[in-house]
C-alpha positions in Angstrom: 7.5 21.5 -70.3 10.1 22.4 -72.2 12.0 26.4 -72.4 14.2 27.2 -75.8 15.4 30.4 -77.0 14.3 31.1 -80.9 14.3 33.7 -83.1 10.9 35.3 -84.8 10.7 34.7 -88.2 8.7 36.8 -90.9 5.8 34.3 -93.1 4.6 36.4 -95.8 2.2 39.1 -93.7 2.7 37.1 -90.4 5.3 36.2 -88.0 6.3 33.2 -86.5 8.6 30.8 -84.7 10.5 27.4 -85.9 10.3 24.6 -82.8 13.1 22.1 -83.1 12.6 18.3 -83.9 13.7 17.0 -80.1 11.0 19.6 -78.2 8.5 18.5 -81.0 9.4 14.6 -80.1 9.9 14.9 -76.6 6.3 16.4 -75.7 4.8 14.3 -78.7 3.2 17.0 -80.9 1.9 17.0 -84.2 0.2 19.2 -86.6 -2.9 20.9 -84.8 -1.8 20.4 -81.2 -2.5 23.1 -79.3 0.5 24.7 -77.3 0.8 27.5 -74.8 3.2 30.1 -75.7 4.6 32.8 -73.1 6.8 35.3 -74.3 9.9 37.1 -73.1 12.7 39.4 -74.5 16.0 37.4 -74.3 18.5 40.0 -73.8 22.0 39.5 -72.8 23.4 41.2 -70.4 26.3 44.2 -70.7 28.4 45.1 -68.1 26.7 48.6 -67.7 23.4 46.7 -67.2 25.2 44.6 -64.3 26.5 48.4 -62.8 23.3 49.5 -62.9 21.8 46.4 -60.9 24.8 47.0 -58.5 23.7 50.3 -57.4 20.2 49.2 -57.1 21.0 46.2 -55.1 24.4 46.6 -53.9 26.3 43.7 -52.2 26.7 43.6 -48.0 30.4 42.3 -48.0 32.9 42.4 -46.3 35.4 42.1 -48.8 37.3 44.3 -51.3 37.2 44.2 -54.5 40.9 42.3 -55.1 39.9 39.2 -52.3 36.6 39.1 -54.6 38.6 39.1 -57.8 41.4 36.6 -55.9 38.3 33.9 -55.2 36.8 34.5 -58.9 40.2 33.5 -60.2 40.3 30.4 -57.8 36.7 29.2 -58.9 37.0 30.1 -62.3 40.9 29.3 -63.5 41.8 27.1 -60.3 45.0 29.9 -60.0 45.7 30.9 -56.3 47.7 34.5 -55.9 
């Protein structure tokens, strides 16, 4: 099983969606082969969707918000302050 992102695409009345050449060769398919499709939105998200999920779930820590912002800098830029 194989999970891509694509876009829909309009087909004269219809609708449809382009698979790429590797997922078609990786799982061996050919015209006629039968697939099974789920479908989801793909949104990205904003950072008012990631405030909203904050008050929903908020975080049990300990730490404020510049020790949290300290270790983000470590793990993502390797800079200690």
């Amino acid at each position: 099983m194989e999970e891509i992102v694509t876009k829909i695409r309009k087909w004269g009345n219809s609708y449809g969606v382009l698979l790429p050449k590797l997922v078609i060769d990786n799982q061996q398919l050919k015209e006629d082969s039968e697939v099974k499709i789920s479908v989801r939105l793909h949104k990205k998200l904003t950072v008012n969707d990631l405030f909203e999920l904050s008050k929903k779930h908020p975080l049990k820590t300990r730490k404020n918000t510049e020790e949290i912002m300290k270790e983000m800098d470590y793990e993502l830029y390797g800079i200690r302050k």
